[in-house]
C-alpha positions as a Markdown table, in Angstrom:
| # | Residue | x | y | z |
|---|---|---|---|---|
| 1 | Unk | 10.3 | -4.0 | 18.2 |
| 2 | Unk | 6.6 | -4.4 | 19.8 |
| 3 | Unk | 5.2 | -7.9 | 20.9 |
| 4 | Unk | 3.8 | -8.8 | 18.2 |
| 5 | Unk | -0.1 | -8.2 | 18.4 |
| 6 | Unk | -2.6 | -11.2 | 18.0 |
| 7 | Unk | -3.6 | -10.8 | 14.4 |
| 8 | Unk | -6.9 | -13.1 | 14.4 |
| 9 | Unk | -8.4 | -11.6 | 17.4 |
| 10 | Unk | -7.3 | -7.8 | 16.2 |
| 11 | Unk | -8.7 | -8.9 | 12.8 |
| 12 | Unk | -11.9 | -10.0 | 13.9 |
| 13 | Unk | -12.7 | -7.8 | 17.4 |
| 14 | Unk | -10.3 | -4.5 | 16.4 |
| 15 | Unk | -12.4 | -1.5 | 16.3 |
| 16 | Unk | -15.9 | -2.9 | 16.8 |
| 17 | Unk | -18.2 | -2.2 | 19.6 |
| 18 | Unk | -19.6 | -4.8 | 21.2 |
| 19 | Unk | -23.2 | -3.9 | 20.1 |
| 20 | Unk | -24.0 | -2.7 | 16.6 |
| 21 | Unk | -27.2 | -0.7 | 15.5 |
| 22 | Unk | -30.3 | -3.5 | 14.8 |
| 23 | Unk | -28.3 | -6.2 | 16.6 |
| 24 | Unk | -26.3 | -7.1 | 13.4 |
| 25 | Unk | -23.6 | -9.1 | 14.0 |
| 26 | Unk | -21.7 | -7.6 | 10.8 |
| 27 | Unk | -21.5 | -3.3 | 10.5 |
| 28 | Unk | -24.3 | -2.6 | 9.0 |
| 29 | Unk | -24.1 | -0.2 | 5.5 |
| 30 | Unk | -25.6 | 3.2 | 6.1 |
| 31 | Unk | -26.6 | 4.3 | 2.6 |
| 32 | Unk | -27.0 | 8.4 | 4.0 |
| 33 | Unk | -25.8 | 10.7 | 2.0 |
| 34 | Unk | -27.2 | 13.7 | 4.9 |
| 35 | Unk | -28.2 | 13.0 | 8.2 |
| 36 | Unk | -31.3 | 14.2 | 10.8 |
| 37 | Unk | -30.4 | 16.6 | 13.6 |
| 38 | Unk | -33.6 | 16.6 | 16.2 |
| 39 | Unk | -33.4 | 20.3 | 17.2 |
| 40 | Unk | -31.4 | 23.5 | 16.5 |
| 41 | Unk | -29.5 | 22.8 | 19.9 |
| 42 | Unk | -28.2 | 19.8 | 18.7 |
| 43 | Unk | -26.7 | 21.6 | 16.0 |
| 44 | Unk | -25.4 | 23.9 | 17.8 |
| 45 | Unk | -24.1 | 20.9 | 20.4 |
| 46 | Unk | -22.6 | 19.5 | 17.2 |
| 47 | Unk | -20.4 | 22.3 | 15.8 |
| 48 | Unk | -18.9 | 23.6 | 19.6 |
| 49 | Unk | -18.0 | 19.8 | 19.5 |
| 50 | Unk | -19.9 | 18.8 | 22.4 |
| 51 | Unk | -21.5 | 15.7 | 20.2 |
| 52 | Unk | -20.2 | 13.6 | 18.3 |
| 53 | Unk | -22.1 | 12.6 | 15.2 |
| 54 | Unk | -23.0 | 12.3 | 11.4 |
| 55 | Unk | -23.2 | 15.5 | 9.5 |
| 56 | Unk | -23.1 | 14.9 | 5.7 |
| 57 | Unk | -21.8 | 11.8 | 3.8 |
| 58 | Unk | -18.6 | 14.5 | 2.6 |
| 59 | Unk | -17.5 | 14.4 | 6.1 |
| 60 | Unk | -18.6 | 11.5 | 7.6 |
| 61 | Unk | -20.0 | 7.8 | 7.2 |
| 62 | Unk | -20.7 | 4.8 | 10.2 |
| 63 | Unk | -19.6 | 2.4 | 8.3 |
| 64 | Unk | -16.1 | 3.9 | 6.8 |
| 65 | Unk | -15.6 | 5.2 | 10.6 |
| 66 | Unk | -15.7 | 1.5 | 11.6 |
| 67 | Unk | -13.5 | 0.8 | 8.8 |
| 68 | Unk | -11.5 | 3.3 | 9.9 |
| 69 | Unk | -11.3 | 1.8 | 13.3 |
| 70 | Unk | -10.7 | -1.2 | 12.7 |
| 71 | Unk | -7.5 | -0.5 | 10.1 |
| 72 | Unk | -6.4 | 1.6 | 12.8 |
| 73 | Unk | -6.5 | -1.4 | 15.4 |
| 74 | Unk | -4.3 | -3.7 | 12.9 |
| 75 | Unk | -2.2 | -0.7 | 12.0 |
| 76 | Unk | -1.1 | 0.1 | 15.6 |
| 77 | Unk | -2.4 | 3.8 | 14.8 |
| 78 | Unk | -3.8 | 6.4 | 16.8 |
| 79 | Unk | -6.0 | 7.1 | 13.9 |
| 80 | Unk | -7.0 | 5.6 | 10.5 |
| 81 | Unk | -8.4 | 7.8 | 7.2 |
| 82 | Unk | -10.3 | 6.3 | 4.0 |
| 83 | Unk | -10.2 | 7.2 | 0.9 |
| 84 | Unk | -11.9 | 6.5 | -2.6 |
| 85 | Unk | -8.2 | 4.9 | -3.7 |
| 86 | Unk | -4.8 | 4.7 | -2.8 |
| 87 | Unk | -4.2 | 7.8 | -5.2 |
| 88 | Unk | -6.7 | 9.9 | -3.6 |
| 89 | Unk | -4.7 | 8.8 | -0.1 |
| 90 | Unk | -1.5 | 10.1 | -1.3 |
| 91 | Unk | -2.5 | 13.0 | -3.3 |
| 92 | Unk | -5.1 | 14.5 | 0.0 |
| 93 | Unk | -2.0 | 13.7 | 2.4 |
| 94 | Unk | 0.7 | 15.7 | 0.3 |
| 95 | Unk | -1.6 | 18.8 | 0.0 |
| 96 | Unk | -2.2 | 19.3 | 3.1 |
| 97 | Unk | 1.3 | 18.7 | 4.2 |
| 98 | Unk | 2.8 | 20.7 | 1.5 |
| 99 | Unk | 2.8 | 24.7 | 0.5 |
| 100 | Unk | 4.3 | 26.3 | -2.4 |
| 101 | Unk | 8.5 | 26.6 | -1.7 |
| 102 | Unk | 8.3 | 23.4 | -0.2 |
| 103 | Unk | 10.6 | 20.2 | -0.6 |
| 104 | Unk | 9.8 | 16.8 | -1.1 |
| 105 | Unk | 12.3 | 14.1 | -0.6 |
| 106 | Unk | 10.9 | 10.4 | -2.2 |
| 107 | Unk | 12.8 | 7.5 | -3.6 |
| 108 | Unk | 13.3 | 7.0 | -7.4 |
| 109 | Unk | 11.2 | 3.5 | -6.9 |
| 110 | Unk | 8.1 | 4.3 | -5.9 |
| 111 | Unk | 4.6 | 4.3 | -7.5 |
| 112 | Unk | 4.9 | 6.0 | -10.9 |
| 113 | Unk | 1.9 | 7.7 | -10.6 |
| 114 | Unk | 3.0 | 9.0 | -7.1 |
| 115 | Unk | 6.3 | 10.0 | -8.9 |
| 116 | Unk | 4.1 | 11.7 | -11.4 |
| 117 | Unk | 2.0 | 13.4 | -9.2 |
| 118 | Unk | 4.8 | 14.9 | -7.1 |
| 119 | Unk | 7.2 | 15.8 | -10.2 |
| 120 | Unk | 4.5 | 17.3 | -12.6 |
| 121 | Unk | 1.2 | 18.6 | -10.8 |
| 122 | Unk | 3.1 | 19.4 | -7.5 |
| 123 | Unk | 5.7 | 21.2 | -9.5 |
| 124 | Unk | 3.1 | 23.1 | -10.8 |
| 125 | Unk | 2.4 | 24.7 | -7.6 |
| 126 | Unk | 6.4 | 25.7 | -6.7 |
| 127 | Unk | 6.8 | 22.4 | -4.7 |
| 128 | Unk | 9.9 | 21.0 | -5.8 |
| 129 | Unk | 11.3 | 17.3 | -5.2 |
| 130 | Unk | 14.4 | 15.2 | -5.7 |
| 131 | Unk | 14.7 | 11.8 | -6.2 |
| 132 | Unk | 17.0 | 9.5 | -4.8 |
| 133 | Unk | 18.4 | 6.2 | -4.6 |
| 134 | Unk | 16.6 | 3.7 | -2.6 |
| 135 | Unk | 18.9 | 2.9 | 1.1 |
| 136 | Unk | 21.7 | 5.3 | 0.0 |
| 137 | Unk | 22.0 | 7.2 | 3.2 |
| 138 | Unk | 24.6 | 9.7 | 1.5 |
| 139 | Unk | 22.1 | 11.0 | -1.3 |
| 140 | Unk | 19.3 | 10.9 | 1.2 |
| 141 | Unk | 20.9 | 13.6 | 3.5 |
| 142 | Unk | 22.6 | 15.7 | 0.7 |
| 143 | Unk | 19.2 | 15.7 | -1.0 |
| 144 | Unk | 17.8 | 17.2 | 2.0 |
| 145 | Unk | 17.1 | 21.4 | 2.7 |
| 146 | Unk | 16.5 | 21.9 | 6.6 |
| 147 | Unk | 13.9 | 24.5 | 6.7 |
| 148 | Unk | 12.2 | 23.5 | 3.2 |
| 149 | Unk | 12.3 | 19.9 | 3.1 |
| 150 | Unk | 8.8 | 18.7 | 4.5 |
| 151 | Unk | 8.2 | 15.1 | 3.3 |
| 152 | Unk | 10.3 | 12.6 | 2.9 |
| 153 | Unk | 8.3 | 9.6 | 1.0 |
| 154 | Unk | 9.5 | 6.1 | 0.4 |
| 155 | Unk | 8.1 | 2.7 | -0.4 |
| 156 | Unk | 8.3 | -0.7 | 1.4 |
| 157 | Unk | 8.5 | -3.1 | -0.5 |
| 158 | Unk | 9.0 | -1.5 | -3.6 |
| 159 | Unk | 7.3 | -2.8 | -7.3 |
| 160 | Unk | 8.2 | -4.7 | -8.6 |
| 161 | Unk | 12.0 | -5.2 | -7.3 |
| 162 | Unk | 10.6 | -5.5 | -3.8 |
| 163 | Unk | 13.5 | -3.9 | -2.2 |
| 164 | Unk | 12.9 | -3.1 | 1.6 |
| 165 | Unk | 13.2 | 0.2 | 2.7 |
| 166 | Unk | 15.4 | 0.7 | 6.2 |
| 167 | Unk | 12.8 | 2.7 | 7.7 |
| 168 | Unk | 15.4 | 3.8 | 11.1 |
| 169 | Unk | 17.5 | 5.2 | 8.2 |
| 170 | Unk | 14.9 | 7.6 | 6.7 |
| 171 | Unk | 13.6 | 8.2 | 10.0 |
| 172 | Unk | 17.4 | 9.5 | 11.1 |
| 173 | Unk | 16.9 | 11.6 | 8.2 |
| 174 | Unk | 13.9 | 13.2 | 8.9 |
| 175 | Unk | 14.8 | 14.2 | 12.8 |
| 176 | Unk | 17.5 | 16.1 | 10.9 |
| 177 | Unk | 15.0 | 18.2 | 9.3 |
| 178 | Unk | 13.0 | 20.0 | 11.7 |
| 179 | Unk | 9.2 | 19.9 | 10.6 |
| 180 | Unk | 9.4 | 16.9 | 8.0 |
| 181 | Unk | 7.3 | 14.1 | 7.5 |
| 182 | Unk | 8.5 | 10.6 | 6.9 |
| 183 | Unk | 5.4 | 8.7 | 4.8 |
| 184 | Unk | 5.8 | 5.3 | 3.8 |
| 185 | Unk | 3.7 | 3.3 | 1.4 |
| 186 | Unk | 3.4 | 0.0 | 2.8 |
| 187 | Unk | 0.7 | -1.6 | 0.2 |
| 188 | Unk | 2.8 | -4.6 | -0.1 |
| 189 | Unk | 3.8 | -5.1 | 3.3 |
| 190 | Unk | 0.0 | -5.1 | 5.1 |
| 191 | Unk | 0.2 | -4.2 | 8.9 |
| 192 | Unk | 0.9 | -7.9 | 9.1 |
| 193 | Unk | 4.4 | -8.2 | 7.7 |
| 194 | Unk | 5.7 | -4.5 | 8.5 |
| 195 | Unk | 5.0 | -2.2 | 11.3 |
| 196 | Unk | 6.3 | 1.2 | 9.9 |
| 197 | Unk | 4.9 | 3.2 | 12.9 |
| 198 | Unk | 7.1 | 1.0 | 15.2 |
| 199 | Unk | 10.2 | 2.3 | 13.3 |
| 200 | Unk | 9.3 | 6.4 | 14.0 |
| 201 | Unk | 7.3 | 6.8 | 10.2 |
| 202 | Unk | 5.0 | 9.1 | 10.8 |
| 203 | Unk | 2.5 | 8.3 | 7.9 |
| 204 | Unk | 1.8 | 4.7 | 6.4 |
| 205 | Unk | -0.3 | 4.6 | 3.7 |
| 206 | Unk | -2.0 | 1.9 | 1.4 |
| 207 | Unk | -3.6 | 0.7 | -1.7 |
| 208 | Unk | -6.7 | -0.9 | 0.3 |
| 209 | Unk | -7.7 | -1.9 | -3.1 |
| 210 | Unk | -4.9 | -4.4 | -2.7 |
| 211 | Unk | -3.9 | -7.2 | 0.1 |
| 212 | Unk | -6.3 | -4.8 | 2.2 |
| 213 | Unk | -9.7 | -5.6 | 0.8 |
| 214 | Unk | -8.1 | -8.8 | -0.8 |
| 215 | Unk | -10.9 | -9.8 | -3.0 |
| 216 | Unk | -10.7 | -7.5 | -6.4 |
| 217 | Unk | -13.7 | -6.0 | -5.9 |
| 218 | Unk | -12.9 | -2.4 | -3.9 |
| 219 | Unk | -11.0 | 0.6 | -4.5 |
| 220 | Unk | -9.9 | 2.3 | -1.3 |
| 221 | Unk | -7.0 | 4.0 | -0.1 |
| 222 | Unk | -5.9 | 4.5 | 3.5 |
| 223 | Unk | -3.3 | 6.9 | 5.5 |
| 224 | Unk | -2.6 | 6.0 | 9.4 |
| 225 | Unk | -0.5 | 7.6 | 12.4 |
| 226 | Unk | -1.2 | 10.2 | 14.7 |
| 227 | Unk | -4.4 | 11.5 | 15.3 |
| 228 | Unk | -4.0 | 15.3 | 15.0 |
| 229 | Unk | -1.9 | 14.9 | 12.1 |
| 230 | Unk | -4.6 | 11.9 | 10.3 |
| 231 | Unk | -7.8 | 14.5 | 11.8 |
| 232 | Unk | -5.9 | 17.9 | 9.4 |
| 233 | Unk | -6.0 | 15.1 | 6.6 |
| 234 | Unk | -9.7 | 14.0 | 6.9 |
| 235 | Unk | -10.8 | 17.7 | 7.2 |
| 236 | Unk | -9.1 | 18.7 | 3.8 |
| 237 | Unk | -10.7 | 14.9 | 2.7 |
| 238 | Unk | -14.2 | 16.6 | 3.5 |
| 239 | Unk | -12.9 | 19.4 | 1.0 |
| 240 | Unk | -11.9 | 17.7 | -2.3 |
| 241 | Unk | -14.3 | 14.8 | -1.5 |
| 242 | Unk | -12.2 | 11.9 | -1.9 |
| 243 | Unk | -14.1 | 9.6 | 0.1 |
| 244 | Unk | -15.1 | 5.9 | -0.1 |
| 245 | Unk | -18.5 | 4.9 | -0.1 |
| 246 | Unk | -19.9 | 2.6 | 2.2 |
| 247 | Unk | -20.5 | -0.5 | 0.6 |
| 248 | Unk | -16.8 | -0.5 | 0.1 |
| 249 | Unk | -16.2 | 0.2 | 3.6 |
| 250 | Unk | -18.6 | -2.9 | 4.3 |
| 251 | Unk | -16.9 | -4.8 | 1.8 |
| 252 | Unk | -13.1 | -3.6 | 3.8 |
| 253 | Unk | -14.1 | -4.4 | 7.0 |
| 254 | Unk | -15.1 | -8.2 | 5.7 |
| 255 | Unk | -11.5 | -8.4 | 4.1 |
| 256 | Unk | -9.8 | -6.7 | 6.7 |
| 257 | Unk | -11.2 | -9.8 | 9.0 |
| 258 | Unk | -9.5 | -12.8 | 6.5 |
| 259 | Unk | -6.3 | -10.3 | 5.9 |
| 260 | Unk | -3.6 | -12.7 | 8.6 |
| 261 | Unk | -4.9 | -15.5 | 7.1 |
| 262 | Unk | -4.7 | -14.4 | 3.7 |
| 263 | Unk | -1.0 | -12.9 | 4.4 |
| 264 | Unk | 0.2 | -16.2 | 6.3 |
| 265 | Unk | -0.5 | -18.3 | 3.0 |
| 266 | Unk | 0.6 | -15.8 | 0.5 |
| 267 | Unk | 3.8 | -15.7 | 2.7 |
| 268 | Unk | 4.4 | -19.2 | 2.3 |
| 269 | Unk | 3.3 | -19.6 | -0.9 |
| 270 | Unk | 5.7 | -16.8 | -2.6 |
| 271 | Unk | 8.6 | -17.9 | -0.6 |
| 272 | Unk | 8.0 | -21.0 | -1.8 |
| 273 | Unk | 7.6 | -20.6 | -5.2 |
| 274 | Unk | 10.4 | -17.9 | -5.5 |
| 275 | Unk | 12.6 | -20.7 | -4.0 |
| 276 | Unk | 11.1 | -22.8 | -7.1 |
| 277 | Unk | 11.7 | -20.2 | -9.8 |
| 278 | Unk | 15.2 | -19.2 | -8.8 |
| 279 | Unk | 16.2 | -23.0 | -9.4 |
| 280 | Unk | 14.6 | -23.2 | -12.8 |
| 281 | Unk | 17.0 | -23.1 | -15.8 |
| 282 | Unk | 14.8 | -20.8 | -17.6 |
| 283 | Unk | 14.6 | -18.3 | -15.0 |
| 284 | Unk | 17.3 | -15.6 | -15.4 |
| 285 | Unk | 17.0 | -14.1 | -12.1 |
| 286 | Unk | 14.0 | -14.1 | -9.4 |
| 287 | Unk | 13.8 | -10.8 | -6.7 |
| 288 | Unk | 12.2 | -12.0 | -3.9 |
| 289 | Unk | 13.1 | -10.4 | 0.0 |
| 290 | Unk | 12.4 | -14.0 | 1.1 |
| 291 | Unk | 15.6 | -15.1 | -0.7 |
| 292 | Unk | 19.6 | -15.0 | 0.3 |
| 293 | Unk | 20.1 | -13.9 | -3.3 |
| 294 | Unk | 17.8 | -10.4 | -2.5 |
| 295 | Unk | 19.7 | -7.1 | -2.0 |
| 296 | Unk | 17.6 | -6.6 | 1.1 |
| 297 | Unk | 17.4 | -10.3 | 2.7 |
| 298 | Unk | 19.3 | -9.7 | 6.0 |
| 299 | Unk | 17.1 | -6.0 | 6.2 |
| 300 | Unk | 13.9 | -8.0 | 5.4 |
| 301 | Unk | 14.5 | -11.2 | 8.1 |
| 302 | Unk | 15.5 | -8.2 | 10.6 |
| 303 | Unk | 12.9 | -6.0 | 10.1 |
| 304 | Unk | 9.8 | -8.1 | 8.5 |
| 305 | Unk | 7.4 | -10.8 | 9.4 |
| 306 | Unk | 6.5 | -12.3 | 6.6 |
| 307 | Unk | 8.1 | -11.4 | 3.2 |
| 308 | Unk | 4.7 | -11.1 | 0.9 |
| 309 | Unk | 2.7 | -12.6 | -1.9 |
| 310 | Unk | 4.2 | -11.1 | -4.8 |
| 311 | Unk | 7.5 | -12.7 | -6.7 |
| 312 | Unk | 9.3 | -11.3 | -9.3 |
| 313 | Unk | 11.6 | -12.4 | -12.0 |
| 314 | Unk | 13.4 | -12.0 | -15.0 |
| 315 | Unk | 13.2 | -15.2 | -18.2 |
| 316 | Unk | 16.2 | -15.8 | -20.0 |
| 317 | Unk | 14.4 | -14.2 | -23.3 |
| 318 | Unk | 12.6 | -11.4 | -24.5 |
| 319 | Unk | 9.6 | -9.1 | -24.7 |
| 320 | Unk | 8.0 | -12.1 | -26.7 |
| 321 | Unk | 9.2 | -15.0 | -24.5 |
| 322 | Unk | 7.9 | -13.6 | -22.1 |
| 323 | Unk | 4.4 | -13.2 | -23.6 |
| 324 | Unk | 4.2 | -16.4 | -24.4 |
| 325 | Unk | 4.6 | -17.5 | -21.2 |
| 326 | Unk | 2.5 | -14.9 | -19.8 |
| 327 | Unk | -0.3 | -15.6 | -22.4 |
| 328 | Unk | -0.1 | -20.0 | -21.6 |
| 329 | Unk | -1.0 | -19.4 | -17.9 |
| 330 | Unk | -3.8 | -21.5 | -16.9 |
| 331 | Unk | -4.3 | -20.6 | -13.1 |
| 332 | Unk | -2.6 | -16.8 | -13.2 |
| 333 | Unk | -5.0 | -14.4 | -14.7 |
| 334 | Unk | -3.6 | -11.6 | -16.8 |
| 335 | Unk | -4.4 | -8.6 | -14.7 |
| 336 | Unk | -2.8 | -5.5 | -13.5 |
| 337 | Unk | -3.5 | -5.5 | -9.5 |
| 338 | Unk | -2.4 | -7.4 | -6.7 |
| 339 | Unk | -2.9 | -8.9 | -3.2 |
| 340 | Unk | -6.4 | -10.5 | -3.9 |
| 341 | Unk | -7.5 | -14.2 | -3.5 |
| 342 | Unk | -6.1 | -14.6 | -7.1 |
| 343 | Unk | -3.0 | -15.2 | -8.4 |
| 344 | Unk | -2.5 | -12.7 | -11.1 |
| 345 | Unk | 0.6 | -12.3 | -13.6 |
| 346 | Unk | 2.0 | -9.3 | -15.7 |
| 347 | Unk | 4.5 | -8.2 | -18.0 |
| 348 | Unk | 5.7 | -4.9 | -16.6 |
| 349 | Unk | 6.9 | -3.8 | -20.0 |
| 350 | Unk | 3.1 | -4.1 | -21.8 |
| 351 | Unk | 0.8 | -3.5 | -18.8 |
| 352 | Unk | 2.7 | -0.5 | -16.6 |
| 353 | Unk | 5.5 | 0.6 | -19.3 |
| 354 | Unk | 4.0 | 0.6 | -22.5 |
| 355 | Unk | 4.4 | 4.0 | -23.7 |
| 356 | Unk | 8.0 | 3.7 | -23.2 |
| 357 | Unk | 10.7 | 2.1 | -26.1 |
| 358 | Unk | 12.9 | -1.0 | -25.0 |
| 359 | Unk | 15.6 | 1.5 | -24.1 |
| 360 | Unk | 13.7 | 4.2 | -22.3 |
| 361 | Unk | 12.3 | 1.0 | -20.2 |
| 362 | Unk | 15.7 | -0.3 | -19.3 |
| 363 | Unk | 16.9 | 3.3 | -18.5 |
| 364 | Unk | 14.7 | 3.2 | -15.4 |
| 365 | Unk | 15.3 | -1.0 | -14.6 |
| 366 | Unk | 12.2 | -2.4 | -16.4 |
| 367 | Unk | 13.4 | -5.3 | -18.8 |
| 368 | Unk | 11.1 | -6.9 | -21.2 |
| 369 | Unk | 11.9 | -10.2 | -19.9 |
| 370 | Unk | 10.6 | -9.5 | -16.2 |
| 371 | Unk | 7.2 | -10.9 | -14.8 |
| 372 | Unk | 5.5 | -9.9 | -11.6 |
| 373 | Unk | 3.5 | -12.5 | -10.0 |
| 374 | Unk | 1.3 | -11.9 | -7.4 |
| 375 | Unk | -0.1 | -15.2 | -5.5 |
| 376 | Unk | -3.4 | -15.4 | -4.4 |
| 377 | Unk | -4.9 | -18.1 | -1.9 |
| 378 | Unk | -4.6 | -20.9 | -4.0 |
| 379 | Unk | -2.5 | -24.0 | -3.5 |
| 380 | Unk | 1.2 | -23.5 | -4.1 |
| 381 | Unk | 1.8 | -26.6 | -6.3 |
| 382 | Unk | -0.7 | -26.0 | -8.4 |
| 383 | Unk | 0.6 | -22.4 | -9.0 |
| 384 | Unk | 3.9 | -24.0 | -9.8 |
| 385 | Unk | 2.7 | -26.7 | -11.7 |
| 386 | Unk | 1.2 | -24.1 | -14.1 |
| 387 | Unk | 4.3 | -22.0 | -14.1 |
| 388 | Unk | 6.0 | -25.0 | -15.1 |
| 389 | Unk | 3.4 | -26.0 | -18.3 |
| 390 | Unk | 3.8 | -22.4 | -19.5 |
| 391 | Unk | 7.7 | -22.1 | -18.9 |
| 392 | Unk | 7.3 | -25.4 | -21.1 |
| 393 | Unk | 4.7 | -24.1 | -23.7 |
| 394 | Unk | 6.8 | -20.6 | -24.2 |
């Protein structure tokens, strides 16, 4: 692997020019929805590529470009593209990779609505996919079609089972299919735990709504790597006008800044409070990377700096237990999301699974006794000191 790059300074300095428009110190927003050409030859300048520029807010925006930049920097990328959310990322990045009679290759765990989006609305268009077992090398190639498999997609880690994706084996697989793609959601890995690019992916995308922006108050969605292959991406982008708007850009770049530090203390704290759970008599099992008890442990210590903010476990109880426990939180906020300053809590079962019976849940490893708990910023003994009071109260 890479030295590893210095996060602060790539934090804070990736991306930005030295000297920003009206001395700012911070990028400033440009609220421009269409921008002023000066004469007909810069137009002309502008389309034969000779000057690069604003055109219209579809195609274009300073403040998401320095967004852009700056994501790119942490990433390791050639090139960064923004999106109005993590679904707008994935969806833009599969059509323009994609064409009916194609193959898609993803994992069985990853985001249900990616799942969805591939199996049902892709499959509407004569894409066809298979699912297969996360890390089982053998299903992985006999799922594969040479000549019509063009993506292979997987997760790292996964939700809410935070299993870690070997990324050298996918990557094996996809040099055995000439013209794939390897994409890997890395949401809850951050650039600062995981460096997909390092390990031949050829696509990383994120949730920027998550550990990226890191304050609950953005939606965003990002796809890095090369920059021919990120530029065919943001050119479809500028047709089905998924883009983000620039106060959210504004409001990336500040989080993008705080991100290591963020990372570093949500790393600590889950590792410590898994360690916590998993010795609690109440607590059926806890599915943490950071553990020797996790599936993935040795993968995770080889192949990850930091193993996350977000903790799972399983109570010895039921759907009920479990809401009581959920419902006597004082600190963790009842709340679907993820990777922010605040440590949220969930019952996978209610918020993510509703629709689905007891059985029909279980079918697809989602018991009604499991919690996700994602850790914010705040101290970790008061987080377990309130996991404690509501294990008590439920």
């Amino acid at each position: 692997m890479a030295a590893k790059p210095n996060w602060g300074t790539l934090a804070i300095r990736g991306g930005e020019p030295r000297g920003k428009a009206y001395d700012s110190i911070t990028t400033p927003v440009v609220s421009s929805a269409t921008y002023v050409f000066g004469s007909t030859d810069e137009i002309t300048r502008y389309f034969n590529g000779d000057l690069e520029r604003e055109e219209y807010g579809r195609y274009g925006n300073p403040t998401v470009r320095a967004a852009e930049e700056k994501l790119a920097a942490l990433e390791g990328s050639e090139a960064a593209a923004l999106f109005g959310s993590g679904m707008a990322a994935v969806t833009t990045a599969l059509f323009e990779l994609l064409k009916a009679g194609d193959h898609v290759v993803l994992t069985n765990d990853c985001y249900r609505r990616t799942r969805q989006f591939i199996g049902r609305f892709l499959g509407r268009l004569a894409i066809e996919s298979t699912l297969v077992p996360p890390g089982d090398e053998k299903a992985l190639h006999d799922a594969l079609r040479p000549g019509r498999t063009k993506v292979i997609l997987t997760e790292s880690p996964t939700n809410p089972y935070l299993r870690v994706a070997d990324l050298a084996l996918y990557a094996r697989a996809r040099d055995s299919c000439a013209g794939a793609n390897l994409l890997v959601d890395a949401t809850f890995a951050t650039p600062i735990n995981q460096r997909p690019l390092e390990h031949g992916v050829d696509l990383v995308i994120h949730s920027a709504t998550k550990y990226l922006g890191g304050h609950n108050d953005l939606l965003a969605g990002a796809v890095c790597g090369r920059e021919g292959l990120v530029q065919s991406i943001k050119d479809l982008r500028g047709v089905l006008g998924g883009v983000l708007d620039p106060q959210s850009a504004f409001l990336l770049i500040r989080g993008l800044k705080t991100l290591p530090l963020r990372v570093q203390r949500q790393n600590e704290s889950g590792l410590k409070v898994a360690r916590w759970l998993e010795a609690h008599p109440r607590v059926r099992r806890v599915f943490y990377p950071g553990l020797e008890s996790h599936p993935d442990h040795a993968l995770a210590a080889r192949t990850m700096s930091g193993f996350g903010g977000v903790v799972s476990f399983r109570l010895r109880g039921d759907v009920r237990l479990g809401s009581r426990f959920v419902d006597a939180c004082k600190l963790a906020t009842i709340a679907p999301s993820l990777g922010a300053v605040e440590t949220l809590i969930e019952q996978p079962a209610l918020m993510s699974y509703f629709e689905l019976t007891t059985e029909e849940r279980e079918a697809i490893g989602i018991y009604d006794d499991l919690i996700r708990l994602s850790l914010g910023i705040e101290d970790a003994d008061d987080i377990i000191a309130d996991l404690s009071q509501a294990l008590e109260a439920a």
